[in-house]
C-alpha positions as CSV (number, residue, x, y, z in Angstrom):
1,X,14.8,-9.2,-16.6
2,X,16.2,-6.2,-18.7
3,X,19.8,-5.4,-17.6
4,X,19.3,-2.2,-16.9
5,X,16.6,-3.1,-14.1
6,X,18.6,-5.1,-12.4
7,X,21.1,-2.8,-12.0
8,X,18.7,-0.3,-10.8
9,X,17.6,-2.4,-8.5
10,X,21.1,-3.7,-6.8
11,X,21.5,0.2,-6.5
12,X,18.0,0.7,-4.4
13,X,18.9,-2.2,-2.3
14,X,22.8,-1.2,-1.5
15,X,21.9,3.1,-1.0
16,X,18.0,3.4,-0.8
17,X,16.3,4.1,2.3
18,X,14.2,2.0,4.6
19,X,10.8,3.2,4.5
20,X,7.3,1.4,4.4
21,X,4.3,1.5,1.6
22,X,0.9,2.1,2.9
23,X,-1.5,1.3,0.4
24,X,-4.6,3.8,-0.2
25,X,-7.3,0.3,-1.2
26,X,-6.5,-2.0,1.5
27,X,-3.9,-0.2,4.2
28,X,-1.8,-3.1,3.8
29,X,2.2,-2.3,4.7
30,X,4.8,-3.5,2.4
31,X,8.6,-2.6,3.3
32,X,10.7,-1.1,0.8
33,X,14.0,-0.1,-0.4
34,X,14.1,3.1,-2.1
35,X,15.3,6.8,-3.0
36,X,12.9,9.2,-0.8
37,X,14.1,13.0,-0.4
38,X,12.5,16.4,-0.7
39,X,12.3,18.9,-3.9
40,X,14.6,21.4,-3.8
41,X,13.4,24.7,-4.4
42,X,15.3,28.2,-4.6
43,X,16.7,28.5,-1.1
44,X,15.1,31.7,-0.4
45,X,12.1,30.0,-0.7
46,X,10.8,28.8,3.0
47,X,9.0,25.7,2.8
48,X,5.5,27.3,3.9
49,X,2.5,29.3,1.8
50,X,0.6,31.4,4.1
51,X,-2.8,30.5,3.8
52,X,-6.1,32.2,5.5
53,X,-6.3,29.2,7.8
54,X,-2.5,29.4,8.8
55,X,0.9,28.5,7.3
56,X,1.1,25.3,5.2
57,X,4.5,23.5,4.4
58,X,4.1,23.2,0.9
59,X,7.6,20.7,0.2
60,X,6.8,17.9,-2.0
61,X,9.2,15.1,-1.9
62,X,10.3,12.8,-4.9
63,X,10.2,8.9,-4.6
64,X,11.6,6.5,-6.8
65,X,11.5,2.5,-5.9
66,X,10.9,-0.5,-7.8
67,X,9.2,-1.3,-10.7
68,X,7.2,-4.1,-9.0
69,X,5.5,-1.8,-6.2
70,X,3.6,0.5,-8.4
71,X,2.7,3.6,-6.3
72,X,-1.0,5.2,-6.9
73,X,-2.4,8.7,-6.0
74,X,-3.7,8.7,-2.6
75,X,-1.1,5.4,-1.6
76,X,1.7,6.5,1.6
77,X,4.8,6.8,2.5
78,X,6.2,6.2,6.4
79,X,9.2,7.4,6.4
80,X,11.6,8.5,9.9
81,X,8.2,8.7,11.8
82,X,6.1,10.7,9.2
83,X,3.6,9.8,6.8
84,X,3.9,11.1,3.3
85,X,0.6,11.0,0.7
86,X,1.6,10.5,-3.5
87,X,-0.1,13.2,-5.5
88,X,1.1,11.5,-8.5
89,X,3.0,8.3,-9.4
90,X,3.8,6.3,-12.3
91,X,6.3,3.8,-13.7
92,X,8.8,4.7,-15.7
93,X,9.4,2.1,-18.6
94,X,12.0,1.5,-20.9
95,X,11.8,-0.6,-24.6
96,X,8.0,-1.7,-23.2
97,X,9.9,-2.6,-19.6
98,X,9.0,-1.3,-16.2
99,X,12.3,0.2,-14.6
100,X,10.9,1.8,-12.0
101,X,8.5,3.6,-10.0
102,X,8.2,7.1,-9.5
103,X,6.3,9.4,-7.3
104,X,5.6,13.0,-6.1
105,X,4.3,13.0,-2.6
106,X,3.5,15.5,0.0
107,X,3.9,15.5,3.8
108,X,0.8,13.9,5.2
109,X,-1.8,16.9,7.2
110,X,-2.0,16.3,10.9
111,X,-5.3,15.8,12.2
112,X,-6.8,17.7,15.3
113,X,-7.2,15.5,18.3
């Protein structure tokens, strides 16, 4: 394993976050070590876009986890008790090596009951 990977990957173990992978295909769980924390925009911003149907929270949130749990659009994210969705994900490789995965992901809508 490339150096550089390894090192990555003691640092998601020792700082990242607890959180759990829900995957899009199967809805199988995997739990995961990783960086997970919201996009920062300009600070006057609120978090919202008012919409005709309401206010939306717009915040997208930036993942980054091991190379060997390759997010896809449409995969989740349950994080503190809420459920995230990727809009985009890929791997991030270096000299022909995966390093490690990266993803953009947005608060999961709630559903009427």
């Amino acid at each position: 394993m490339n150096e550089m990977r390894r090192q990555l990957e003691d640092v998601l173990r020792e700082y990242g976050q607890e959180l759990t992978v829900i995957r899009k295909e199967n809805g199988g769980e995997t739990a995961v070590r990783a960086f997970f924390q919201p996009i920062l925009k300009d600070r006057e911003e609120p978090p919202v876009t008012a919409t005709p149907l309401g206010a939306v929270n717009d915040q997208r949130w930036l993942y980054i986890g091991p190379a060997a749990l390759e997010l896809e659009p449409g995969d989740k994210i349950r994080f503190q008790g809420d459920q995230f969705v990727a809009q985009e994900a890929m791997t991030i490789c270096f000299r022909w090596e995966a390093l490690y995965g990266r993803a953009i992901l947005r608060q999961e809508k709630e559903t009427a009951q």
